[in-house]
C-alpha positions as CSV (number, residue, x, y, z in Angstrom):
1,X,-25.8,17.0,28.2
2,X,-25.0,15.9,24.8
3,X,-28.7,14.7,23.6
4,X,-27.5,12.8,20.6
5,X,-24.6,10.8,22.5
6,X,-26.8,9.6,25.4
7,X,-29.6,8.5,22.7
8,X,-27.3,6.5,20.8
9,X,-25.6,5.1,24.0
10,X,-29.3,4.1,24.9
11,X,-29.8,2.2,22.1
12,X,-26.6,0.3,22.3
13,X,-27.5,-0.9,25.4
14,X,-31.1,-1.9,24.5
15,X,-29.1,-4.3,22.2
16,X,-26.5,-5.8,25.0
17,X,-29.7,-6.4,27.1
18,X,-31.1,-8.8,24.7
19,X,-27.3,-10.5,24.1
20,X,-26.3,-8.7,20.6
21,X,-22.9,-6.2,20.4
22,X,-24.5,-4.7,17.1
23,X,-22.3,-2.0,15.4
24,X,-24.4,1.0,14.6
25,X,-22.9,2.4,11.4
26,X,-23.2,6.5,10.8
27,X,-24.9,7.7,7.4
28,X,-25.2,10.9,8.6
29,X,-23.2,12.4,11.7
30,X,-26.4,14.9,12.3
31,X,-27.3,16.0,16.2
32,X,-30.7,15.7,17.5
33,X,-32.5,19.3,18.6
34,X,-33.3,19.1,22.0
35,X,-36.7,21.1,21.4
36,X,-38.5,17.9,20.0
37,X,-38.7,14.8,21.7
38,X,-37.1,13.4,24.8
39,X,-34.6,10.5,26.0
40,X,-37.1,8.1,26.7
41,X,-36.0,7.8,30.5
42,X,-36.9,11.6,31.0
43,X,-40.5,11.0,29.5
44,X,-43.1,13.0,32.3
45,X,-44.3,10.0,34.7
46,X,-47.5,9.6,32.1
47,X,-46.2,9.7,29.2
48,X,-44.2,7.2,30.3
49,X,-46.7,5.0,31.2
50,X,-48.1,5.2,28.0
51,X,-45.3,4.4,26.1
52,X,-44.2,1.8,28.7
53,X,-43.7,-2.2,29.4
54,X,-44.5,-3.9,32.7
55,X,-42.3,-7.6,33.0
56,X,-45.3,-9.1,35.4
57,X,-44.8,-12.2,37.4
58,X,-48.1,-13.6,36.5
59,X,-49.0,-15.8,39.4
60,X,-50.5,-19.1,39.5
61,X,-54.4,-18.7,39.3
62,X,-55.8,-15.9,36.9
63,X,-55.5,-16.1,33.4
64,X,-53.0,-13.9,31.4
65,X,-56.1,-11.5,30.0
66,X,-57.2,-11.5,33.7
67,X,-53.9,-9.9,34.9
68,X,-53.4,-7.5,32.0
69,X,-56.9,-6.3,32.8
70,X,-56.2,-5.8,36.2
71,X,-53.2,-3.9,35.5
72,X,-55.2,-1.9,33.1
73,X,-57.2,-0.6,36.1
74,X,-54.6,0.0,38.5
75,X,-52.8,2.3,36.0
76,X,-55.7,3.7,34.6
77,X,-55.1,3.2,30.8
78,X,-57.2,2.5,27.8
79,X,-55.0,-0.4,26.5
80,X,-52.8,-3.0,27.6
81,X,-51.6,-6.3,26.1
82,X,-49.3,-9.1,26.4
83,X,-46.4,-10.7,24.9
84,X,-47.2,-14.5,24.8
85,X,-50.0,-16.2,26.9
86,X,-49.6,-18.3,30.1
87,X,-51.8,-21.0,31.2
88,X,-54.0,-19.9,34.3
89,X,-51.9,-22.7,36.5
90,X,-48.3,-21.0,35.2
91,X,-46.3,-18.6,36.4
92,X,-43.6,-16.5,35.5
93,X,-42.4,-13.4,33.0
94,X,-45.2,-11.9,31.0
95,X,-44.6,-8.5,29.6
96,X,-47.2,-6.2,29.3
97,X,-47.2,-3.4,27.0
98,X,-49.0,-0.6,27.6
99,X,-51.1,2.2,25.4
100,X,-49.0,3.4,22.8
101,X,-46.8,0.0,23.0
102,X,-49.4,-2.1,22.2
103,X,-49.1,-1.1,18.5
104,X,-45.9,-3.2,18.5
105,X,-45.9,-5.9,20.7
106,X,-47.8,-8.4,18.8
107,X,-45.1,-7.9,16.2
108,X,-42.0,-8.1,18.6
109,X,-42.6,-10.9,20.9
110,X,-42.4,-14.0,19.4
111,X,-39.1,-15.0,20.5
112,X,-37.1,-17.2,22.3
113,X,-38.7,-18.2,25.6
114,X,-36.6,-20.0,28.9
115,X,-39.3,-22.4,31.0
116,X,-38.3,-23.7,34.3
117,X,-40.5,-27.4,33.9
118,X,-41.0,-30.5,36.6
119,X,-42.3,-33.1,34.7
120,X,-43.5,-36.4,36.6
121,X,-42.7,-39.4,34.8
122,X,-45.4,-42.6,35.4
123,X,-43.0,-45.1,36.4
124,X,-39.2,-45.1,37.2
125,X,-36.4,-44.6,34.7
126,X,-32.6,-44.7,34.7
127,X,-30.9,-41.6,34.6
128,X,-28.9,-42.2,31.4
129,X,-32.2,-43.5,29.6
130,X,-33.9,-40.2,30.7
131,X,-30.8,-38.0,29.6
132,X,-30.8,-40.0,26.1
133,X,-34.6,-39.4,25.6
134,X,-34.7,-35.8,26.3
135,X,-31.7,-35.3,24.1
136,X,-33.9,-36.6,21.1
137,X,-35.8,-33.7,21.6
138,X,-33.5,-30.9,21.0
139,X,-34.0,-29.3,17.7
140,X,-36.5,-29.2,15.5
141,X,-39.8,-30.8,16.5
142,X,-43.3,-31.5,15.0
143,X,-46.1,-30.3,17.8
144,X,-50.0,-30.5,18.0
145,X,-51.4,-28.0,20.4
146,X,-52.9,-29.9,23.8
147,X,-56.8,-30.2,23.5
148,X,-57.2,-27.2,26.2
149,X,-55.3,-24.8,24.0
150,X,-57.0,-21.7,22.9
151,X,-55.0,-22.4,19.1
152,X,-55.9,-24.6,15.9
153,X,-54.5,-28.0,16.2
154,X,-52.5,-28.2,13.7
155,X,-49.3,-29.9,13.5
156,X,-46.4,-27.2,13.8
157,X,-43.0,-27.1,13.7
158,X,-40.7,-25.7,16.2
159,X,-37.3,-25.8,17.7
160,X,-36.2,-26.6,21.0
161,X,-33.1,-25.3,21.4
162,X,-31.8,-27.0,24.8
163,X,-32.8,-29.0,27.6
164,X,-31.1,-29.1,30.8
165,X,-32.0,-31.7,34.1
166,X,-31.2,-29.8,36.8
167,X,-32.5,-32.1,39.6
168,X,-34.1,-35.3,40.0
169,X,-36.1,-36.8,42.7
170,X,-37.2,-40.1,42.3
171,X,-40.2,-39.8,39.1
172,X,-39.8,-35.8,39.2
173,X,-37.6,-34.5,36.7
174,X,-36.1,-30.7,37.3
175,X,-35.3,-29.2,33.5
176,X,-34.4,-25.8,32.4
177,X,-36.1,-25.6,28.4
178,X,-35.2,-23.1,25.9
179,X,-37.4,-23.2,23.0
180,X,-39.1,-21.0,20.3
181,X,-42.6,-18.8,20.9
182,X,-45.4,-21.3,20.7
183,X,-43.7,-24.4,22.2
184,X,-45.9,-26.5,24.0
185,X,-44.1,-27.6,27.2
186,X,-47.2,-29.9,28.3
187,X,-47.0,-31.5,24.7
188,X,-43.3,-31.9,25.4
189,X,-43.8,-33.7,28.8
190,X,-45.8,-36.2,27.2
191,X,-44.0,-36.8,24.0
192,X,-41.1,-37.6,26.4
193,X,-42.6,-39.7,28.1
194,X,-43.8,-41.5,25.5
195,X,-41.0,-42.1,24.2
196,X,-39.2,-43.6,27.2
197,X,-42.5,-46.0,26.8
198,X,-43.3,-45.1,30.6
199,X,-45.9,-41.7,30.5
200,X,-45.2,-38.6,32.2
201,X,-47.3,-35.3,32.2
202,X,-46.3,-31.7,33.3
203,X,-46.9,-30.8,37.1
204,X,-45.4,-27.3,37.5
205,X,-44.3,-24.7,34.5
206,X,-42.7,-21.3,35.3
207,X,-42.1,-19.1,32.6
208,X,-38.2,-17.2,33.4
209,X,-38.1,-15.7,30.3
210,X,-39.8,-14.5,27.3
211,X,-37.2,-12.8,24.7
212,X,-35.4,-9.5,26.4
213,X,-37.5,-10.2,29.7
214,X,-36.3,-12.2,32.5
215,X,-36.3,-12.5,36.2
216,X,-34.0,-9.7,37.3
217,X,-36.4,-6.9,36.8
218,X,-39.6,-8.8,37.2
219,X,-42.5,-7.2,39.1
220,X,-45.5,-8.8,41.3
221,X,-48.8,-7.6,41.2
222,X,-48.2,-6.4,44.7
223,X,-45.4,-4.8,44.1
224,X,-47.2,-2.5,41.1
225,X,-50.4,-2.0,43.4
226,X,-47.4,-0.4,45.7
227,X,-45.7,1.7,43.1
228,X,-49.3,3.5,42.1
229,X,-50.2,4.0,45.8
230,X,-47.0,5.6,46.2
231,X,-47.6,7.7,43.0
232,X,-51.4,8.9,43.7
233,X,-50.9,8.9,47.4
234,X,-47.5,10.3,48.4
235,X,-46.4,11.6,45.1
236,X,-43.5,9.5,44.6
237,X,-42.6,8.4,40.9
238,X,-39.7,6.0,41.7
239,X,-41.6,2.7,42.2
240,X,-43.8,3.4,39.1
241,X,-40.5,4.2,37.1
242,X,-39.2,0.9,38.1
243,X,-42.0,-1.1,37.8
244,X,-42.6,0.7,33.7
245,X,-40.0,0.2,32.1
246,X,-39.7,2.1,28.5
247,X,-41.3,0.6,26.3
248,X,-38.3,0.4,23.8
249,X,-37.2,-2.2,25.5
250,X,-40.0,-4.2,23.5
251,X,-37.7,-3.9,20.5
252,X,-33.8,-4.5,22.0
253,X,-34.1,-7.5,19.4
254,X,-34.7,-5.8,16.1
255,X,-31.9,-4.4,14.0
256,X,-32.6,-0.8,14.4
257,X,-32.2,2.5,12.5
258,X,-32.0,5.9,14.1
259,X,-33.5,8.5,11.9
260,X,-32.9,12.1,11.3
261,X,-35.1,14.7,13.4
262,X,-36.7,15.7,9.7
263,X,-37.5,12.2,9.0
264,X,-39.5,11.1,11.8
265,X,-42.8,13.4,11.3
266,X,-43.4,12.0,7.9
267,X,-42.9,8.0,8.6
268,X,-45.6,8.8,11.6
269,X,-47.8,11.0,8.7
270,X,-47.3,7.5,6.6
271,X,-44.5,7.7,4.3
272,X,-41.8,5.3,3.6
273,X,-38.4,5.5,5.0
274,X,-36.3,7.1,1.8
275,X,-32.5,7.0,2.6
276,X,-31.9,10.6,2.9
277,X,-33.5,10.6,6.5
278,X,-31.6,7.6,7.8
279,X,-28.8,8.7,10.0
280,X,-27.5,5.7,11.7
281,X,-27.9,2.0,10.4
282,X,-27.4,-0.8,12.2
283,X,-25.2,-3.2,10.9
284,X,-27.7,-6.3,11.1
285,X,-29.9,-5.0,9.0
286,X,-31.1,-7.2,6.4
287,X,-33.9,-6.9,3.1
288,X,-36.7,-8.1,3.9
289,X,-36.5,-8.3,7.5
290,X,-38.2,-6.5,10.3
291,X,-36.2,-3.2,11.9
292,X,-37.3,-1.0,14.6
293,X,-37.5,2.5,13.9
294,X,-35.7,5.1,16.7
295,X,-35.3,9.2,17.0
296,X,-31.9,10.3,17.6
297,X,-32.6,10.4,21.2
298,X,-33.8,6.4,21.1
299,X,-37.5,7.2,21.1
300,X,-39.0,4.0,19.3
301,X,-40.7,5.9,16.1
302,X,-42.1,2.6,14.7
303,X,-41.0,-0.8,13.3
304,X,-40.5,-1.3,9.7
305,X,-39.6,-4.0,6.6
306,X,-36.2,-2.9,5.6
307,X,-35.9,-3.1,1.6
308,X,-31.8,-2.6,2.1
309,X,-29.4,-4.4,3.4
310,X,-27.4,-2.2,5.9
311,X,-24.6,-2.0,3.3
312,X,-27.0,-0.8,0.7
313,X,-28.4,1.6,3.2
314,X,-25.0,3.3,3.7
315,X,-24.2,3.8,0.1
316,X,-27.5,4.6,-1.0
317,X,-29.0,8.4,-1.7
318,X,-32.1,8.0,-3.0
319,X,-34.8,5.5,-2.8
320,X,-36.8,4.0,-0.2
321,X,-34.9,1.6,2.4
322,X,-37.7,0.5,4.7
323,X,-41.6,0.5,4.8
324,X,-43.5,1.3,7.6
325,X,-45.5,-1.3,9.5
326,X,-46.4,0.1,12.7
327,X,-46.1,3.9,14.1
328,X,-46.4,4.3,17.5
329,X,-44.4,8.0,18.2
330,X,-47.6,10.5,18.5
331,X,-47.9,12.8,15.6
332,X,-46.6,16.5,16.2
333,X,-43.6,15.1,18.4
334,X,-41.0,16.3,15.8
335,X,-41.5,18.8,13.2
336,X,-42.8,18.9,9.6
337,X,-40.2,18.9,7.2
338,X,-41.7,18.3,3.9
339,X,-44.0,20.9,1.6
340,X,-47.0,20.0,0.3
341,X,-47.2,17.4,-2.3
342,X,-43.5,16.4,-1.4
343,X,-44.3,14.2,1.4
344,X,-41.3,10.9,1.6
């Protein structure tokens, strides 16, 4: 198996599965040593749960700490933690990364989301009246968190980015919303409704997805009871390896850089990325922006500022291109490959 082909063919797929065809651009054609690290798909079953991501169908009921703290027990790890909170009467995709992962998600998560909404409107509307008045809403908007938010209420600004009716029956209203992190789809209910001069609250959310997480893979709470029966009880990995997912997947997103084997011991020892241990660049890589950090073999190393563009990155030989924000690769994993004093 070529190591180095399958870890860069990894990480061009992370990026189709959140929508991008990014170019990743070679620095330095360098292989990988297969006696450091591994693909993250061949990870021993608990190391890769603890550098994994569970997409968990919350269900209606419990509140989103609730079910990462059941999960936390039923896998047995220190730390979990989600990506995004859902009321305790919604459902839907709520990714949950665990130990190691944790370190990251807090910094990857807050993107686009996709809510499945029926709002009940107060009294009846026409249908081109109700079409008009949801249109108004696409865009930017200015939104107060509801009184039972867990958030400040302050006036914020954020961007629905469509709004589809999908089905009407009599005062309940079907839509499909797409809309930023932190978009309040109770708020928006209302605000519609006020608008049309009529009233209308929220009567069912469902959340179908939450950046690179939607319903295809999605797993029920029963479903991961199953998986670590099948694990503890009858020594099976297959249901837990489909139910974890890597936990890469956190950071499909991010522009990405791959770094040299030589490079990777010393960003997790805290040094800057300098460009002599970049070997591939991603070609969406912009100063001042976040990037994720890989191995050659797509093992997430860390996420980082770049202070490059990708262009710069390529052409530079000296100087530092990125600065470490989180590290989540355990130390040790690759080898040390500065002297003392020359760490960088």
């Amino acid at each position: 198996m070529d190591v180095t082909a399958e870890g860069r063919k990894f990480l061009e797929g992370l990026s189709r599965e959140c929508g991008f065809e990014e170019r990743l651009l070679v620095k330095l054609d360098e292989p990988t040593s297969e006696k450091y690290g591994r693909l993250p798909w061949q990870r021993p079953i608990e190391e890769h749960i603890k550098y994994g991501v569970i997409n968990l169908d919350k269900p209606a009921g419990p509140t989103s700490h609730e079910v990462v703290a059941w999960a936390k027990r039923l896998l047995g790890v220190k730390k979990a933690g989600h990506g995004g909170t859902l009321d305790p009467h919604v459902t839907g995709v709520l990714p949950v990364a665990l130990e190691k992962m944790t370190k990251v998600v807090g910094l990857v998560m807050h993107s686009e989301k996709e809510y499945v909404c029926v709002m009940q409107l107060h009294k009846a509307v026409a249908e081109e009246e109700l079409r008009r008045a949801t249109e108004e809403f696409v865009g930017e908007i200015y939104q107060r968190p509801p009184l039972r938010s867990n958030v400040k209420r302050a006036v914020r600004v954020r961007r629905i980015h469509k709004i589809e009716i999908l089905e009407r029956e009599g005062r309940l209203v079907l839509m499909r919303v797409t809309s930023d992190a932190g978009t309040y789809m109770r708020k928006l209910c209302w605000d519609i409704g006020l608008l049309l001069g009529v009233g209308a609250h929220m009567r069912e959310l469902r959340r179908v997805r939450s950046g690179p997480f939607g319903e295809k893979d999605i797993v029920r709470m029963q479903e991961l009871s199953e998986a670590v029966y099948a694990y503890r009880v009858e020594g099976r990995e297959d249901l837990l390896r489909r139910a974890v997912l890597p936990g890469e997947r956190l950071c499909c997103a991010l522009p990405k850089v791959a770094l040299r084997d030589t490079a990777v011991e010393s960003i997790v020892s805290g040094a800057k990325l300098a460009a002599p241990g970049v070997a591939l660049v991603s070609d969406r890589v912009r100063r001042g922006e976040k990037v994720a950090l890989f191995s050659l073999k797509g093992e997430l190393v860390g996420v980082a500022r770049a202070l490059m563009d990708a262009e710069e990155i390529l052409s530079a030989e000296r100087g530092i291109v990125a600065e470490t924000l989180r590290v989540v690769i355990e130390p040790g994993t690759y080898p040390r490959a500065w002297k003392r004093g020359e760490k960088g």
